[in-house]
C-alpha positions as a printed NumPy array, in Angstrom:
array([[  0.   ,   0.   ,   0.   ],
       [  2.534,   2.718,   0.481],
       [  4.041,   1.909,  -2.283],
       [  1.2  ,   3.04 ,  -4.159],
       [  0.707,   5.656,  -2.514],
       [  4.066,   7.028,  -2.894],
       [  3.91 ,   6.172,  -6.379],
       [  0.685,   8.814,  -6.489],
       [  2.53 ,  11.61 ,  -4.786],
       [  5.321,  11.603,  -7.467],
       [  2.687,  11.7  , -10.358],
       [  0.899,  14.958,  -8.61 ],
       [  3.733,  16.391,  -7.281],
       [  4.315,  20.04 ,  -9.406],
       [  7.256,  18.648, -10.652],
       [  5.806,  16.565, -12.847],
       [  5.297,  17.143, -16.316],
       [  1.852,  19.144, -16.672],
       [ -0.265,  17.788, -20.012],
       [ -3.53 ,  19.845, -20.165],
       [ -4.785,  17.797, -22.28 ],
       [ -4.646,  15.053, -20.62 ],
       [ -6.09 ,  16.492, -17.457],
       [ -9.208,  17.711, -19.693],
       [ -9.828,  14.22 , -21.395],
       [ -9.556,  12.982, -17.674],
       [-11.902,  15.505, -16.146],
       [-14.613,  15.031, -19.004],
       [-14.558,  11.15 , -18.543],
       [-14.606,  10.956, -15.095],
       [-17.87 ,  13.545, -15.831],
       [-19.519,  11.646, -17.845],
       [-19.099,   8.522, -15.832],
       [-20.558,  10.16 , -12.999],
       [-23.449,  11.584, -15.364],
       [-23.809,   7.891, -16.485],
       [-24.233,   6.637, -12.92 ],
       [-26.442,   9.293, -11.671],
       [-28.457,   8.736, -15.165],
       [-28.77 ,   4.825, -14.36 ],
       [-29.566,   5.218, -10.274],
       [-32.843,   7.841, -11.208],
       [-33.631,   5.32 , -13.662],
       [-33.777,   2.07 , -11.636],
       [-35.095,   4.302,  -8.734],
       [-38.405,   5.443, -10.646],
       [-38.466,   1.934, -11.938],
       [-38.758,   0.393,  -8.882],
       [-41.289,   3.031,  -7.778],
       [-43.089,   2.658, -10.934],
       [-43.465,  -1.31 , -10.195],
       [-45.229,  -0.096,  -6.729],
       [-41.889,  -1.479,  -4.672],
       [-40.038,   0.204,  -1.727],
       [-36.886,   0.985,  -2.197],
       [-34.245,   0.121,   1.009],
       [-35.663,  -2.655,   3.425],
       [-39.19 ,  -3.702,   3.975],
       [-41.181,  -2.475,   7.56 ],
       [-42.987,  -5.161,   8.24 ],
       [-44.279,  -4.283,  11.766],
       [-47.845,  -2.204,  11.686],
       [-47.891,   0.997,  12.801],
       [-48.926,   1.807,  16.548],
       [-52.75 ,   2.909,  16.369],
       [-53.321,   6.776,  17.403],
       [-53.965,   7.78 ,  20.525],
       [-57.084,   9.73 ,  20.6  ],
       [-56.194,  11.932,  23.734],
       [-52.85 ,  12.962,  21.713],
       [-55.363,  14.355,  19.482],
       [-57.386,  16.184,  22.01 ],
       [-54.338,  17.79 ,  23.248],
       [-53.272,  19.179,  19.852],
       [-56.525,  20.425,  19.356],
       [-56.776,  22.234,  22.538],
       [-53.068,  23.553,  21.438],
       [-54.723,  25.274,  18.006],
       [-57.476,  26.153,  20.247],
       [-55.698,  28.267,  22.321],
       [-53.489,  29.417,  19.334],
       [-57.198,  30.818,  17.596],
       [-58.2  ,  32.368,  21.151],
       [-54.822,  34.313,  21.001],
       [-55.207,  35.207,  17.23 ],
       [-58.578,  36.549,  17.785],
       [-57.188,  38.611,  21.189],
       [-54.801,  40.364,  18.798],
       [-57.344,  40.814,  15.756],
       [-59.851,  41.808,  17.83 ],
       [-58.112,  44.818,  19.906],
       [-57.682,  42.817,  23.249],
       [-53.999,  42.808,  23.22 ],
       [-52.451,  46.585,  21.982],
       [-49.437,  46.241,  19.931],
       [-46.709,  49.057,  19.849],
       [-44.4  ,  49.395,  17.181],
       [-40.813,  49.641,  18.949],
       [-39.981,  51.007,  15.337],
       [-42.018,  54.287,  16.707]])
């Protein structure tokens, strides 16, 4: 392994000879390699969609059933929210502008 890697550092070291071209013909394939992969993935991905599967693993447990007092406590949440709303809208509460 270091062998390798030393073998790396002397092909990017500045000293080396510096071929443009090369470094461009590099750059685009790597690009369009990537492009290609990225191309394929989105593919297979709305594929499997498509077919009405799940991509990553299966959940096969159910899901817990609601709790209806949950729901009575986010309601009386939005309730109060409203009550406020309507304190402000109404004239209750007096805002000042600190801007004034």
């Amino acid at each position: 392994m270091p062998n390798s890697f030393d073998l790396l550092l002397k092909k990017i070291k500045p000293s080396s000879h510096l071929d443009p071209e090369r470094d461009w013909i590099v750059l685009l394939i790597v690009s369009i390699i990537m492009l290609t992969g990225i191309v394929v993935w989105n593919a297979w991905a709305f594929d499997t969609i498509a077919k009405g599967n799940v991509i990553g693993p299966v959940v096969s447990t159910t899901p817990t059933a609601f709790n209806q007092s949950s729901f009575g406590e986010i309601s009386a949440i939005f309730e109060k929210r409203a009550t406020e709303e309507t304190n402000y809208t109404s004239g209750v509460y007096q805002y000042v502008d600190p801007s004034l």
